[in-house]
C-alpha positions in Angstrom: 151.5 15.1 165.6 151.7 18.8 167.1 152.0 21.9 165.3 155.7 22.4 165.2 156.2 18.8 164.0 157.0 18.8 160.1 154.5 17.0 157.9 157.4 14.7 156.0 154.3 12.5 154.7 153.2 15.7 152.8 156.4 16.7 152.1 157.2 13.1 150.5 154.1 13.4 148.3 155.1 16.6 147.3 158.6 15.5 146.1 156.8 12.3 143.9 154.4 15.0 142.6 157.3 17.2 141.5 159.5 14.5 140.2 156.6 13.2 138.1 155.7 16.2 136.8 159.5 17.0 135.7 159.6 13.5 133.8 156.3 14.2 132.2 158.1 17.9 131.0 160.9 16.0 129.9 159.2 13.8 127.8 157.0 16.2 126.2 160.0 18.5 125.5 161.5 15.8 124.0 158.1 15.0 121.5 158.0 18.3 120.2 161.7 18.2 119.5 161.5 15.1 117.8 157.9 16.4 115.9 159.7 19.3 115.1 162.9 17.5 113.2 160.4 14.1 111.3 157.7 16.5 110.7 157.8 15.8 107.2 158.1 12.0 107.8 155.8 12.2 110.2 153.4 13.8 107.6 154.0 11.2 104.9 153.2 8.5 107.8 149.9 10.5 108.7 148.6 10.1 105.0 149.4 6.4 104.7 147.7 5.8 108.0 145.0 7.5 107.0 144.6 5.2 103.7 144.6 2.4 105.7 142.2 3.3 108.5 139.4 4.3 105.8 139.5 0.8 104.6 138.4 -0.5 108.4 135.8 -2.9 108.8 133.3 -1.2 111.2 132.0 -4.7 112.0 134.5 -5.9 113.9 136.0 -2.7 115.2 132.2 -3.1 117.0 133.2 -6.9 117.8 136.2 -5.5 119.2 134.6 -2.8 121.4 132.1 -5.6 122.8 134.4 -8.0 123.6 136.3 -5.5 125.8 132.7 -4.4 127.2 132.2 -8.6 128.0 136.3 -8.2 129.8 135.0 -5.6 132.1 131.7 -7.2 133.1 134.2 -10.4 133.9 136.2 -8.6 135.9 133.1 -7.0 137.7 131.6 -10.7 138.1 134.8 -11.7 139.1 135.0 -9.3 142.1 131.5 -9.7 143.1 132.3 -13.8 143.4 134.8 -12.7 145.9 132.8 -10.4 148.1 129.8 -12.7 148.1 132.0 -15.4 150.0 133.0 -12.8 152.2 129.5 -12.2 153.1 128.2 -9.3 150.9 125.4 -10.0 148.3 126.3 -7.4 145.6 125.3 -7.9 141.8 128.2 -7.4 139.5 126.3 -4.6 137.3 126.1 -3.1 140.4 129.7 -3.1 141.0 129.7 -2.5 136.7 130.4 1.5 137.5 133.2 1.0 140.1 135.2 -0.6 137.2 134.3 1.8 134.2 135.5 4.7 137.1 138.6 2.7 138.4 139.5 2.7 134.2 139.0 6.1 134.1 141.4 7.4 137.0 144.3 4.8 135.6 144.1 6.5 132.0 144.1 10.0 133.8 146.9 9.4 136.4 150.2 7.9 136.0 149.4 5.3 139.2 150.3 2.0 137.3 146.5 1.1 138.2 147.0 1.4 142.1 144.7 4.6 141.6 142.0 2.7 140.2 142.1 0.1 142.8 142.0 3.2 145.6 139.2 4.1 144.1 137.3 0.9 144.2 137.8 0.4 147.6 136.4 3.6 148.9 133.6 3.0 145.8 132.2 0.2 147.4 132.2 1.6 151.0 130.2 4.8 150.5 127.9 2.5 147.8 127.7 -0.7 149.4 129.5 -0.4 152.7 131.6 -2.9 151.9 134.7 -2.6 154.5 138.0 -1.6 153.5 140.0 -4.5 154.6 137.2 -6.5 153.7 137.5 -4.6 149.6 141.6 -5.3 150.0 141.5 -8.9 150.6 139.2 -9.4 147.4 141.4 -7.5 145.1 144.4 -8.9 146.9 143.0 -12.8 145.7 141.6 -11.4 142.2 145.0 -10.9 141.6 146.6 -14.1 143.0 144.6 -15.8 141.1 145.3 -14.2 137.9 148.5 -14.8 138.4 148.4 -18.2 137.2 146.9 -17.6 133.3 149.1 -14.1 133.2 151.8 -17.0 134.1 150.8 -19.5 131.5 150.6 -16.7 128.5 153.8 -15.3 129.7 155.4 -18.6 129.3 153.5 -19.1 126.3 154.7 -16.0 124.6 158.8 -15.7 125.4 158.4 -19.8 124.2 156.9 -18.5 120.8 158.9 -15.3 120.6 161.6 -15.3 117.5 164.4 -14.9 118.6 166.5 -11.7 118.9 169.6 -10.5 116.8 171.3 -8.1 118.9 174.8 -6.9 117.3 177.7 -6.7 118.9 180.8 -5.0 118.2 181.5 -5.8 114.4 184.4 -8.1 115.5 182.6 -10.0 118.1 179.3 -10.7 115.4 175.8 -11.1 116.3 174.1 -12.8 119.6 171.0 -15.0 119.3 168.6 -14.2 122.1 166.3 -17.2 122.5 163.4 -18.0 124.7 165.3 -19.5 126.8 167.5 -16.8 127.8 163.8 -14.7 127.9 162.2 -16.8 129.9 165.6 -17.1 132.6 165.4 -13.6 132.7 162.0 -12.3 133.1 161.9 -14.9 136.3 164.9 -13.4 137.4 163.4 -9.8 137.2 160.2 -11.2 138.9 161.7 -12.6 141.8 163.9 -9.2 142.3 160.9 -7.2 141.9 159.0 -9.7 144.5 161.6 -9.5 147.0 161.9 -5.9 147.0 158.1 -5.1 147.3 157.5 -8.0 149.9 156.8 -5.8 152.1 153.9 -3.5 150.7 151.9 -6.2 150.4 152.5 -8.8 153.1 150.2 -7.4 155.3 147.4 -8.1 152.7 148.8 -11.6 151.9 148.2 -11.9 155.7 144.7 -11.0 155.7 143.9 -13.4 152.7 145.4 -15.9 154.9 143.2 -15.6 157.5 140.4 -15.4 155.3 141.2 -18.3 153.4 138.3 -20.3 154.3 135.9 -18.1 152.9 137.6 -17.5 149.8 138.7 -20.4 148.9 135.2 -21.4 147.7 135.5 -18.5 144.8 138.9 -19.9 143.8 137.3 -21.8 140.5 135.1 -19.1 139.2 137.8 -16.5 139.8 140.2 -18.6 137.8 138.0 -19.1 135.2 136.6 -15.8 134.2 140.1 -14.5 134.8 140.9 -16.9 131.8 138.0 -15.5 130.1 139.1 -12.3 130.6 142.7 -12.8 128.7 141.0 -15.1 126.5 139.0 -11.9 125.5 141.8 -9.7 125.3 143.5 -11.9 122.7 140.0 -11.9 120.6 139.9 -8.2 121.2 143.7 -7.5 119.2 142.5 -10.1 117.1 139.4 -8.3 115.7 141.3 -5.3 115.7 143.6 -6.8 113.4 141.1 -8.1 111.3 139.2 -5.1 111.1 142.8 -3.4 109.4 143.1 -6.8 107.4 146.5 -7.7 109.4 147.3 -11.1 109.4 148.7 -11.6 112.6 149.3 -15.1 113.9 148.0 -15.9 117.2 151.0 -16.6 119.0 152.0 -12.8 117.9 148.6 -11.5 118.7 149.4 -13.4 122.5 152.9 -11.5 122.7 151.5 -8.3 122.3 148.2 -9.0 124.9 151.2 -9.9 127.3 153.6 -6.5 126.7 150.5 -4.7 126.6 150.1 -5.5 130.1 154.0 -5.1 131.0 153.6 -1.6 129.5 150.6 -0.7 131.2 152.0 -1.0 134.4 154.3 1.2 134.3 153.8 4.1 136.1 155.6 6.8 134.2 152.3 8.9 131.9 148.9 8.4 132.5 147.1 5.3 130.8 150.7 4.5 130.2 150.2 7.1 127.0 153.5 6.6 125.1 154.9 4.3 126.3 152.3 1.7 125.2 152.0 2.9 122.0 155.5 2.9 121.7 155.9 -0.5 122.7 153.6 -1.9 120.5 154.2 -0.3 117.5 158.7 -1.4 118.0 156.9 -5.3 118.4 155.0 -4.8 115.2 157.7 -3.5 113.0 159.7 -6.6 114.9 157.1 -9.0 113.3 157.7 -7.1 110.1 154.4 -4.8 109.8 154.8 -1.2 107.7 155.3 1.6 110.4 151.7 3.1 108.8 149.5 -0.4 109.7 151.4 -0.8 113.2 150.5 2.8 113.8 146.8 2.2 112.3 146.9 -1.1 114.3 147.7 0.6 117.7 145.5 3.6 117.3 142.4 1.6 116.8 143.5 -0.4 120.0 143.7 2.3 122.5 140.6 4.2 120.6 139.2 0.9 122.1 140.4 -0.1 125.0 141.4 3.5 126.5 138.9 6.1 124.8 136.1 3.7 125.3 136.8 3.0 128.5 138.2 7.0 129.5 134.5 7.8 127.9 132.1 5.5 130.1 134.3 5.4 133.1 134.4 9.6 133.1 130.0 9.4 132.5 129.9 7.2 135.0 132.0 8.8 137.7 129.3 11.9 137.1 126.6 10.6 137.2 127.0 8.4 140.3 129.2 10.8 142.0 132.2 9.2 141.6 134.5 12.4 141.2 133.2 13.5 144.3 134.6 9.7 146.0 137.5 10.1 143.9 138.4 13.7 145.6 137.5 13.1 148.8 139.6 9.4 149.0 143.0 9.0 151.0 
């Protein structure tokens, strides 16, 4: 590209930057407006959360925080399975850090995880020299393959899901949502969204298509410690839940594990800060929690599974230089 050419890539970036960074205004405009008219409610709700969370069991908030330590060790093994049929002999606590970091720069940026991911790609070249397609095609399987239990506990949860009263116009009555009409539609939405993003990430499908023959051999560990990893997740809400008292049936405790990954891919605040917190709590109050233990409930979560994670993924990325990787990437 010569001088007088114009830089549209830049200029592209520049426009997402600047509509983000609107939204994000937007939304915090509208928080401090809403904070400012509730703030006595708001108070009230502060006090009675505050009740409950004294009574926590420490014990298994600890259970809680170890189980998701366990999930991201899986999900480090679980990679490491994939390169080593590729050909590179890596331990999983050695790619341990790349995970805590790629954690880190989803909570931080609004990237619906695709930041992370960047991250671990360029990670594991400078570290390991692991090459970039070579990095793509693993995370491009991991995924496939967890497909299939994010699949079966999808299923699982708009099968178990009560069903929804949404009124109508006070003539027409009430309509009964089921799973049925759940289910039909969350395919539906999947195969649109499929369609539309085909494209993006054909070229990788491609590549773990050429590479089947390699990868095919870490198909059944894959699968399984992705199931172990969900399989944690659920044990993680569930401790959290027992830690506050709740009792919160499993199939509700599977619901949430599955709109907590719904919500935490969207890529509209960082760590999906918000808008997971919002979503959780409006599924509690569904299942007929107080608005104080969904909030208590929630804020133990994320103190969890984001500040734990936001706290060893941002020691990590200093001590190992990840900041450094992370600035420097394209």
């Amino acid at each position: 590209m010569t001088c007088s050419e114009p830089d549209w890539e830049g200029a592209s970036l520049n426009l997402v930057s600047l509509k983000r960074l609107i939204l994000a205004l937007l939304l915090l405009t509208a928080g401090v407006v809403l904070v400012r008219i509730y703030w006595t409610e708001i108070v009230r709700l502060l006090i009675e959360s505050w009740k409950i969370l004294k009574e926590t069991r420490i014990s298994y908030v600890i259970l809680a925080s170890s189980a998701y330590l366990l999930s991201v060790y899986f999900f480090a093994f679980r990679w490491q399975q994939v390169l080593s049929s590729i050909g590179y002999e890596l331990k999983a606590t050695s790619l341990l850090p790349i995970f805590f970091g790629a954690a880190f720069v989803n909570n931080i940026t609004p990237a619906s995880r695709t930041g992370g991911e960047s991250l671990r790609v360029v990670w594991a070249n400078k570290s390991y020299g692991v090459n970039y397609t070579h990095a793509l095609i693993a995370i491009a399987f991991e995924r496939l393959v967890e497909a299939i239990p994010i699949a079966l506990l999808s299923i699982y949860a708009l099968y178990s899901f009560p069903p929804l009263e949404i009124n109508l116009l006070p003539e027409k009555g009430a309509l009964t949502l089921n799973s049925a009409y759940l289910l039909f539609g969350t395919i539906l939405a999947a195969g649109v969204a499929i369609w539309v993003f085909r494209e993006k990430f054909a070229f990788l499908l491609r590549d773990v298509q050429q590479n089947r023959k390699k990868i095919k051999k870490s198909f059944v560990p894959v699968l399984l410690l992705s199931c172990g990893v969900w399989a944690l997740d659920v044990l993680r809400l569930k401790l959290i839940a027992s830690a506050l008292e709740l009792s919160l049936p499993m199939n509700f405790i599977i619901i949430l594990s599955v709109l907590y990954l719904v919500l935490g891919c969207l890529p509209i605040t960082p760590g999906g800060l918000g808008v997971v917190e919002g979503g959780l709590i409006s599924l509690l109050l569904y299942f007929g929690l107080s608005l104080a233990s969904a909030g208590s409930f929630v804020f133990l979560e994320r103190f969890v599974s984001y500040g734990l994670s936001s706290l060893i993924g941002g020691l990590y990325l200093f001590y190992y230089g990840g900041f450094e990787i992370w600035k420097n990437k394209k």
